[in-house]
ChimeraX commands (.cxc) that place a marker at each C-alpha (Angstrom):
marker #1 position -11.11,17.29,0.97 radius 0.5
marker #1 position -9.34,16.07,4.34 radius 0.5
marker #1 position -5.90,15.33,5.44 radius 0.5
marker #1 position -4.23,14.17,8.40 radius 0.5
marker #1 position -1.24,15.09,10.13 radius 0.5
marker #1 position 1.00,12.27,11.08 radius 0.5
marker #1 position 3.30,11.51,13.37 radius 0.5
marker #1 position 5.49,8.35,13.87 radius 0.5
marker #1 position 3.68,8.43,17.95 radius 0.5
marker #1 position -0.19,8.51,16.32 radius 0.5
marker #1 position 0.76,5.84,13.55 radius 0.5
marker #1 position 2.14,3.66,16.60 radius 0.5
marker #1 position -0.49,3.94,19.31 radius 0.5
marker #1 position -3.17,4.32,16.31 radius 0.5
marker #1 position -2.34,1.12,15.24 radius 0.5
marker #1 position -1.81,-0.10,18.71 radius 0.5
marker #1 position -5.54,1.12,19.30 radius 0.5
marker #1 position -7.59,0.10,16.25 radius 0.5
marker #1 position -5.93,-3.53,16.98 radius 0.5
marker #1 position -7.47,-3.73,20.65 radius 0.5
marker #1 position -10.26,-1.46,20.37 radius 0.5
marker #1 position -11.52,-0.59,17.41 radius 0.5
marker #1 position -10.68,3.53,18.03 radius 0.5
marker #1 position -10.48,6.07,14.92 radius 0.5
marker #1 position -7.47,8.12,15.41 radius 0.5
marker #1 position -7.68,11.78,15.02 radius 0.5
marker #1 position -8.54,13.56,11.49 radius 0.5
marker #1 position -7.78,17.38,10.95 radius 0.5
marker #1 position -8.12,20.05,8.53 radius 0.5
marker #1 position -7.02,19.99,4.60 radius 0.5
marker #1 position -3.77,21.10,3.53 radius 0.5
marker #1 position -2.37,20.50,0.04 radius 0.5
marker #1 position -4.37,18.14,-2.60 radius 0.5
marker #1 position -1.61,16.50,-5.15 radius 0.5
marker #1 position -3.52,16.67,-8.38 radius 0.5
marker #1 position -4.00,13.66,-10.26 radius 0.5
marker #1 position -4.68,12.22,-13.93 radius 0.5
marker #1 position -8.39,11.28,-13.16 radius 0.5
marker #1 position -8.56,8.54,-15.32 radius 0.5
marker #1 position -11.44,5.91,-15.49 radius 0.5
marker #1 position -9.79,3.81,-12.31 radius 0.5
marker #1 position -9.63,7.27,-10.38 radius 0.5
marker #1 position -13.13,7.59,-10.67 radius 0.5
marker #1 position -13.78,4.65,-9.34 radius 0.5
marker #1 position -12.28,5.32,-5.73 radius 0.5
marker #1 position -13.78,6.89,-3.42 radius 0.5
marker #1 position -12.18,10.57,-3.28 radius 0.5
marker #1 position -10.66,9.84,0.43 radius 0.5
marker #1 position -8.20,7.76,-0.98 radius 0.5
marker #1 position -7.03,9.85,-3.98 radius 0.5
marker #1 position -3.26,10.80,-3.48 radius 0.5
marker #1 position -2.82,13.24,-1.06 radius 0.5
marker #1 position 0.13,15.83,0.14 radius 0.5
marker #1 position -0.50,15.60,3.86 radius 0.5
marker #1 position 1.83,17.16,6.76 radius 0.5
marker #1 position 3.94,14.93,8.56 radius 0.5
marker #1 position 6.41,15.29,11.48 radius 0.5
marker #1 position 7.47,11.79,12.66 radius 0.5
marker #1 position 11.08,10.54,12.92 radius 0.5
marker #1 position 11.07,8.53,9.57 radius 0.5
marker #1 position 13.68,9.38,6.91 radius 0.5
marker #1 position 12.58,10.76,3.85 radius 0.5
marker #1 position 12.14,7.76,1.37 radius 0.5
marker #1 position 10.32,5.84,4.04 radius 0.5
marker #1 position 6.77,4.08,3.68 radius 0.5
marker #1 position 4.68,3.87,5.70 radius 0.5
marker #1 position 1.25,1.40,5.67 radius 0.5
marker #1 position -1.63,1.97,8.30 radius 0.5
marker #1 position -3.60,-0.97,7.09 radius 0.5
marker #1 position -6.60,-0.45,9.53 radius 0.5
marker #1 position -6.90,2.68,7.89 radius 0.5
marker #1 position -5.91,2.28,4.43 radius 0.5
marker #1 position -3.38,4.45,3.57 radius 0.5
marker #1 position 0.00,4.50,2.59 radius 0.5
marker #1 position 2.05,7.56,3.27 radius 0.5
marker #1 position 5.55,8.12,1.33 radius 0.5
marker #1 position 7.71,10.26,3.66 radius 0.5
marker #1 position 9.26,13.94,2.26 radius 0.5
marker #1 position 11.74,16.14,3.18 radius 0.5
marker #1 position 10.28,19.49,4.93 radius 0.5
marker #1 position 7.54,17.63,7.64 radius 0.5
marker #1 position 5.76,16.44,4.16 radius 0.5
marker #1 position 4.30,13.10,3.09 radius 0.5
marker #1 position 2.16,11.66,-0.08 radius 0.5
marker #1 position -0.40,9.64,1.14 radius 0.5
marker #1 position -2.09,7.09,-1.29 radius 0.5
marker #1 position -5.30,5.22,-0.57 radius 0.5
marker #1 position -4.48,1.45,-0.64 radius 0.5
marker #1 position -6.34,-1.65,-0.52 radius 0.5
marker #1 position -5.21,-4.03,1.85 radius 0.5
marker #1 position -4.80,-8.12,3.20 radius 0.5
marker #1 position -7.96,-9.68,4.91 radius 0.5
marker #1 position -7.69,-9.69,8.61 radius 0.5
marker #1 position -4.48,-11.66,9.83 radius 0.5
marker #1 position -3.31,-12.00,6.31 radius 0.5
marker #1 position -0.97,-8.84,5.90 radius 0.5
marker #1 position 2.71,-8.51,6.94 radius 0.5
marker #1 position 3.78,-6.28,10.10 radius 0.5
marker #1 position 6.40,-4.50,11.27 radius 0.5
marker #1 position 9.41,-2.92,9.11 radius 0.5
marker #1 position 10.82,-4.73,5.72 radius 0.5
marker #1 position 12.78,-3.05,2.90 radius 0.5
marker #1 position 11.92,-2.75,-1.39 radius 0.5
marker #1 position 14.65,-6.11,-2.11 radius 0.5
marker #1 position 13.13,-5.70,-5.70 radius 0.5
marker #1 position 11.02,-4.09,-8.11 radius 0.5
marker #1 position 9.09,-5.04,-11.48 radius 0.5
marker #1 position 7.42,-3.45,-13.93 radius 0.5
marker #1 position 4.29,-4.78,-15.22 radius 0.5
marker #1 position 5.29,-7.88,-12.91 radius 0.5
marker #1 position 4.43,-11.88,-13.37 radius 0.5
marker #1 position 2.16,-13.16,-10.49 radius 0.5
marker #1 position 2.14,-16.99,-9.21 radius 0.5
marker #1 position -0.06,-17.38,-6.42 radius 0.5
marker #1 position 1.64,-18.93,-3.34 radius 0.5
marker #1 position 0.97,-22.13,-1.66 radius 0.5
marker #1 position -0.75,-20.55,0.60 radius 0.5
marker #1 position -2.94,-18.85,-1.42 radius 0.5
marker #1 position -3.57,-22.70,-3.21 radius 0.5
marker #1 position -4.58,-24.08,-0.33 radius 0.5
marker #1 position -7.09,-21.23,0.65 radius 0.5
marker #1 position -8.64,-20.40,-2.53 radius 0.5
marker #1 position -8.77,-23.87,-4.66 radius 0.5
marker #1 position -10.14,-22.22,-7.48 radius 0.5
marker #1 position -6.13,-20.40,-7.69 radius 0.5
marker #1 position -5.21,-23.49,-9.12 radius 0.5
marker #1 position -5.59,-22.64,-12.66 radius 0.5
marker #1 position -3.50,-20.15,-12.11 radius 0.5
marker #1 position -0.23,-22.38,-10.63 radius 0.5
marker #1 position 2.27,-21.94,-13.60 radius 0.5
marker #1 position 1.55,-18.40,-12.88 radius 0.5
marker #1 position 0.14,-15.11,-15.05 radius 0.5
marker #1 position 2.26,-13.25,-17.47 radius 0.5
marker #1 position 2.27,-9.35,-16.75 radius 0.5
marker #1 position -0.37,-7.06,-18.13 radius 0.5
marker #1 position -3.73,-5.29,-17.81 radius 0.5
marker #1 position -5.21,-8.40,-16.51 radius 0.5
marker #1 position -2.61,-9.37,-14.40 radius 0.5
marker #1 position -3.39,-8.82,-10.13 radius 0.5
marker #1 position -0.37,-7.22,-9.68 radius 0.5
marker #1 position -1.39,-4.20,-11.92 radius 0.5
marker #1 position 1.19,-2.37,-13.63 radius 0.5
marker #1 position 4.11,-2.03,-10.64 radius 0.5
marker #1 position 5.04,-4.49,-7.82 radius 0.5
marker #1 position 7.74,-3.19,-5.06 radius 0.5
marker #1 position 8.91,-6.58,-3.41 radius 0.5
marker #1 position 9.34,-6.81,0.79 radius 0.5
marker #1 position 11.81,-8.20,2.41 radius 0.5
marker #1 position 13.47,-9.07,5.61 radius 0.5
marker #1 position 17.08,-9.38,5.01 radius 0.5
marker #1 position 17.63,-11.62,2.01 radius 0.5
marker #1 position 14.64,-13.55,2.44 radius 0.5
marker #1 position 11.50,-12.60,0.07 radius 0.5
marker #1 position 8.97,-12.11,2.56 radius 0.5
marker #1 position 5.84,-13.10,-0.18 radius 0.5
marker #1 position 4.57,-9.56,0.40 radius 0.5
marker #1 position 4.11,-7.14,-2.17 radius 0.5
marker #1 position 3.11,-3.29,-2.56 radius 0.5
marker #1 position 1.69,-3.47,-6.07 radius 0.5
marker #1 position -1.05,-1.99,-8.41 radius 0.5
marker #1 position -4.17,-3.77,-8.75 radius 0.5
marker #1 position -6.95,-4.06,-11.68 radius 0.5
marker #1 position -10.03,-3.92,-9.37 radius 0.5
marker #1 position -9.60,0.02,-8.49 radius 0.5
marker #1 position -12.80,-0.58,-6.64 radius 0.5
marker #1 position -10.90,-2.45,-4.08 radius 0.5
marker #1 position -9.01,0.63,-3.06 radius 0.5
marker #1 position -9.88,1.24,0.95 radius 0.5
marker #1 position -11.31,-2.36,1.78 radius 0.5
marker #1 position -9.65,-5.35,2.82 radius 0.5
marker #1 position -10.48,-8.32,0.46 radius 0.5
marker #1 position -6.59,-8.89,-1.22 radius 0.5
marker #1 position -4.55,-12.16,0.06 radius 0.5
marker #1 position -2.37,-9.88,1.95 radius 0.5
marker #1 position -0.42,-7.80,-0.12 radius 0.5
marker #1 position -0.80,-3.85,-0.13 radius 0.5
marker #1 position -2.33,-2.32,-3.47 radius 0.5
marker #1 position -2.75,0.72,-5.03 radius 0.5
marker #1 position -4.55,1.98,-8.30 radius 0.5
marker #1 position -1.80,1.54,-11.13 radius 0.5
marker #1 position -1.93,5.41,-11.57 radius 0.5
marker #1 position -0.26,5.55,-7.69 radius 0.5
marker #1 position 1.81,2.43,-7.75 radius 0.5
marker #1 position 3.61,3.78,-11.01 radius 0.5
marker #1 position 4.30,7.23,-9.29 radius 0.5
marker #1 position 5.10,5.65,-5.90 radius 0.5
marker #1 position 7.46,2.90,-8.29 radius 0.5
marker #1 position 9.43,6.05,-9.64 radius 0.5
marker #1 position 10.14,7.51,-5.96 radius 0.5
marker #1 position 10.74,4.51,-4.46 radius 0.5
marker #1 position 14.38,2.72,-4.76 radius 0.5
marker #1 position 15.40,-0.59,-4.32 radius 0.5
marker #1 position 16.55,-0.91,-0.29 radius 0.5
marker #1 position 14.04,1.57,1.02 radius 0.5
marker #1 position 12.45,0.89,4.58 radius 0.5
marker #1 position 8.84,0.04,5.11 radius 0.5
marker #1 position 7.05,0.10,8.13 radius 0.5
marker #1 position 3.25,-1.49,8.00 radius 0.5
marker #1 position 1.20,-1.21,11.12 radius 0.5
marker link #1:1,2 radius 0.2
marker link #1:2,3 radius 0.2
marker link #1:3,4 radius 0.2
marker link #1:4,5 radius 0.2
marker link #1:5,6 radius 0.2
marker link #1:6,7 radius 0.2
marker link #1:7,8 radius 0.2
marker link #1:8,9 radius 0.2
marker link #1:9,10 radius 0.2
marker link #1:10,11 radius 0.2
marker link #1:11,12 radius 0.2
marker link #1:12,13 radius 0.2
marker link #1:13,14 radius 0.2
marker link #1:14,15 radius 0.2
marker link #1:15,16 radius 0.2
marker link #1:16,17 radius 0.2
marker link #1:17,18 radius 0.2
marker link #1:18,19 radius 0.2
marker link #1:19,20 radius 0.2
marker link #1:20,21 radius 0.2
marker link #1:21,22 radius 0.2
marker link #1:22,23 radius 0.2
marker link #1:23,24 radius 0.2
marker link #1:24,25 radius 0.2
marker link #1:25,26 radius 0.2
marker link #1:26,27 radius 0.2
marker link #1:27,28 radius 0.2
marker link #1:28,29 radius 0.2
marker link #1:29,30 radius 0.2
marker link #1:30,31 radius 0.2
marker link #1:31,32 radius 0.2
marker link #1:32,33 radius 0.2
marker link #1:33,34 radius 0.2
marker link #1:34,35 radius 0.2
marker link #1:35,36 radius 0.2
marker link #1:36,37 radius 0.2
marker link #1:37,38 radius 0.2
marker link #1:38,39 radius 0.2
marker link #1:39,40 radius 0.2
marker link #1:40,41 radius 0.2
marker link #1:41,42 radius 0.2
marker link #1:42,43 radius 0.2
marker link #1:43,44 radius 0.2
marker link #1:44,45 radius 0.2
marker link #1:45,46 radius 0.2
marker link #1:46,47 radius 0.2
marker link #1:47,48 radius 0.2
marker link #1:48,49 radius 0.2
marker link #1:49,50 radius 0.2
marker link #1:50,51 radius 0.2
marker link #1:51,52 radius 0.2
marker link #1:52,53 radius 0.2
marker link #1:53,54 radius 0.2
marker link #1:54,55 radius 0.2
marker link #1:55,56 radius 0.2
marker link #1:56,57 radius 0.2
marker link #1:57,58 radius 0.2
marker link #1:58,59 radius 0.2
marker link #1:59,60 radius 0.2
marker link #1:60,61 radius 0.2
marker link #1:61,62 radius 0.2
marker link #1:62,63 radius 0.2
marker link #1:63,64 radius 0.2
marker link #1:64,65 radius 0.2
marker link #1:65,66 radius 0.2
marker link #1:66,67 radius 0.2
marker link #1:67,68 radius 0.2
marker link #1:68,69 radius 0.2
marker link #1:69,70 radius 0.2
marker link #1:70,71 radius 0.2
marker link #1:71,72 radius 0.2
marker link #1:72,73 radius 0.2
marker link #1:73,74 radius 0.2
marker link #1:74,75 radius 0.2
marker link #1:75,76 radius 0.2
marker link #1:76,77 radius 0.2
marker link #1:77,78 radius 0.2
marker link #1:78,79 radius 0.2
marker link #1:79,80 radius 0.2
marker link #1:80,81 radius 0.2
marker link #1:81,82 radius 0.2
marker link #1:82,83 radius 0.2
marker link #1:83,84 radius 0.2
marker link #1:84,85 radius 0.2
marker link #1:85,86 radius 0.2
marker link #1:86,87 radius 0.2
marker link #1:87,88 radius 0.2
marker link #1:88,89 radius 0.2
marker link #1:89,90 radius 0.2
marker link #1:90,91 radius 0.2
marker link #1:91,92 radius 0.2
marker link #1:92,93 radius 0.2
marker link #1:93,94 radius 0.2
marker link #1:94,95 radius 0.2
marker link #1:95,96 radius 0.2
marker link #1:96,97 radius 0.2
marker link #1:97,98 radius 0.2
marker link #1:98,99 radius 0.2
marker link #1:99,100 radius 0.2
marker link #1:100,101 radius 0.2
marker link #1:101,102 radius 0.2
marker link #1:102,103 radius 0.2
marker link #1:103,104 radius 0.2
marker link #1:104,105 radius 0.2
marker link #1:105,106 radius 0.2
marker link #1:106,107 radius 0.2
marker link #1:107,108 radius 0.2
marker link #1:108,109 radius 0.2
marker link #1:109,110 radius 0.2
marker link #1:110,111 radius 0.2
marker link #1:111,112 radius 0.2
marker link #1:112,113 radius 0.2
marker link #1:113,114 radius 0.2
marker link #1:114,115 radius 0.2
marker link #1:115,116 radius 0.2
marker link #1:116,117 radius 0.2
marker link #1:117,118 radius 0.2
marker link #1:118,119 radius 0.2
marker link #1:119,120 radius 0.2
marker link #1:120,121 radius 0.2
marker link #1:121,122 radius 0.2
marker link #1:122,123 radius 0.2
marker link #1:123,124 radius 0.2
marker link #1:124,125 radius 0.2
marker link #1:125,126 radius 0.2
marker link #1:126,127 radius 0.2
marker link #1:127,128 radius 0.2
marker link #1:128,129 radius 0.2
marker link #1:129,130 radius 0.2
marker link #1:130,131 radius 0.2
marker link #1:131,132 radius 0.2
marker link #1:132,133 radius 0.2
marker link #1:133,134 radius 0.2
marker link #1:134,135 radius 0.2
marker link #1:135,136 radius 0.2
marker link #1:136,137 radius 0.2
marker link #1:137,138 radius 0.2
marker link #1:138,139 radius 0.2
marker link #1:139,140 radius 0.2
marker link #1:140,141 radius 0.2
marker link #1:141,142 radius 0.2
marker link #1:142,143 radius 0.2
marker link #1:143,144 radius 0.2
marker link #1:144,145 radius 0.2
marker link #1:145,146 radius 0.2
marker link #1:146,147 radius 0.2
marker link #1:147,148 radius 0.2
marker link #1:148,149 radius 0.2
marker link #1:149,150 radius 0.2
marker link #1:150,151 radius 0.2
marker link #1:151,152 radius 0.2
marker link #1:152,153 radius 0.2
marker link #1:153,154 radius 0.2
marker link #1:154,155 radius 0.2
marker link #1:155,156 radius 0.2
marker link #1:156,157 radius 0.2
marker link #1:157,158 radius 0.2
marker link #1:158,159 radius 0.2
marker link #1:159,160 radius 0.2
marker link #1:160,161 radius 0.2
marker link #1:161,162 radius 0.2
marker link #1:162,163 radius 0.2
marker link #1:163,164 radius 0.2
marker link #1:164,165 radius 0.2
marker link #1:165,166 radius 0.2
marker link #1:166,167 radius 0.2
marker link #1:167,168 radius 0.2
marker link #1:168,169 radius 0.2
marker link #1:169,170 radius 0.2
marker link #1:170,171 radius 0.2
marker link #1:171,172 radius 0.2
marker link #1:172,173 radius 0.2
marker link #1:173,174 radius 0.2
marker link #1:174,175 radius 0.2
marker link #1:175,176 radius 0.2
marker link #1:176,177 radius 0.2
marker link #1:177,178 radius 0.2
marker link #1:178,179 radius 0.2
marker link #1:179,180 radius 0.2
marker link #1:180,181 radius 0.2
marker link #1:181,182 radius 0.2
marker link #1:182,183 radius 0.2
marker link #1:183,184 radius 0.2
marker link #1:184,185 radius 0.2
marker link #1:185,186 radius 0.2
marker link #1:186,187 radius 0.2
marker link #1:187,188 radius 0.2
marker link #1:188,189 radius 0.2
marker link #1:189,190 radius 0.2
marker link #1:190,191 radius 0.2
marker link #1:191,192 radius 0.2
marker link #1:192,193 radius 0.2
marker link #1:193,194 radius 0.2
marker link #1:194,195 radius 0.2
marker link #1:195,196 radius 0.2
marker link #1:196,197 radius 0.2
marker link #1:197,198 radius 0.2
marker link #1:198,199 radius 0.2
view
């Protein structure tokens, strides 16, 4: 297995650089694996983006989160130059939310309506308008943490997803997801009024 070490600099110009030039930032040696319930989803992702204990010494409070969407992964910030990273799937090109937000909500085992957005893109949404009860075969999986930018619901969501596959590719109408093993334990860490930083 491989980590990273992170820093608040390398997430910045990182992002800065995969959005002008396409560059890879820099990958070093493995630290500490977090075990995890390898369930039937778990399986189904590729091992890179299996939850991770990774080192990290940026300037982020612990509690923060952290997206790097051109590399899919999420890192929840710890106390002692620690974070858990989880692999994430993310919004198609141009489609997902930058720039810091905070949790203004969370759900469990959420409702979804897709947006109007999301109607006008993707027609075939429309049978979905009055919106989808919670559940196994809802798209918001089993957790949904909802971003915001003051009071105003910014129609961006960190949330679990049924298609585990989708886990490191950008296909999702611009939310950030996570297998619903990893959005539950992320859900339990996570409290209402957290900061969120995607780049």
């Amino acid at each position: 297995m491989r980590n990273e070490t992170i820093t608040r600099r390398a997430l910045l110009l990182g992002g800065l650089a995969l959005s002008t030039t396409g560059c890879m930032s820099t990958i070093q040696d493995v630290v500490q694996p977090v075990p995890v319930a390898l369930k039937a989803e778990n399986y189904r992702v590729d091992p890179r983006y299996r939850k991770q204990r990774v080192p990290y010494d940026g300037g982020e409070a612990p509690g923060t989160i952290i997206v790097n969407t051109s590399e899919f992964y999420l890192y929840h910030v710890e106390e002692g130059g620690w974070a858990t990273r989880y692999g994430v799937g993310v919004g198609q090109q141009g489609l997902t939310l930058k720039g810091k937000a905070k949790i203004g909500r969370k759900a469990e085992w959420p409702s979804w309506t897709p947006t109007a957005n999301m109607l006008r893109r993707k027609p075939h949404l429309v049978q979905y308008a009055g919106g989808v009860g919670g559940g196994l075969n809802n798209p918001l999986g089993a957790r949904a943490l909802y971003l915001y930018r003051g009071n105003l619901d910014t129609m961006f969501r960190i949330h679990g997803t049924n298609e585990p596959w989708s886990i490191g590719n950008a296909m999702s109408s611009g939310c950030i997801r996570l297998t619903n093993d990893d959005i539950v334990d992320l859900y339990e860490r996570t409290p209402v009024g957290a900061t969120v930083v995607v780049i």
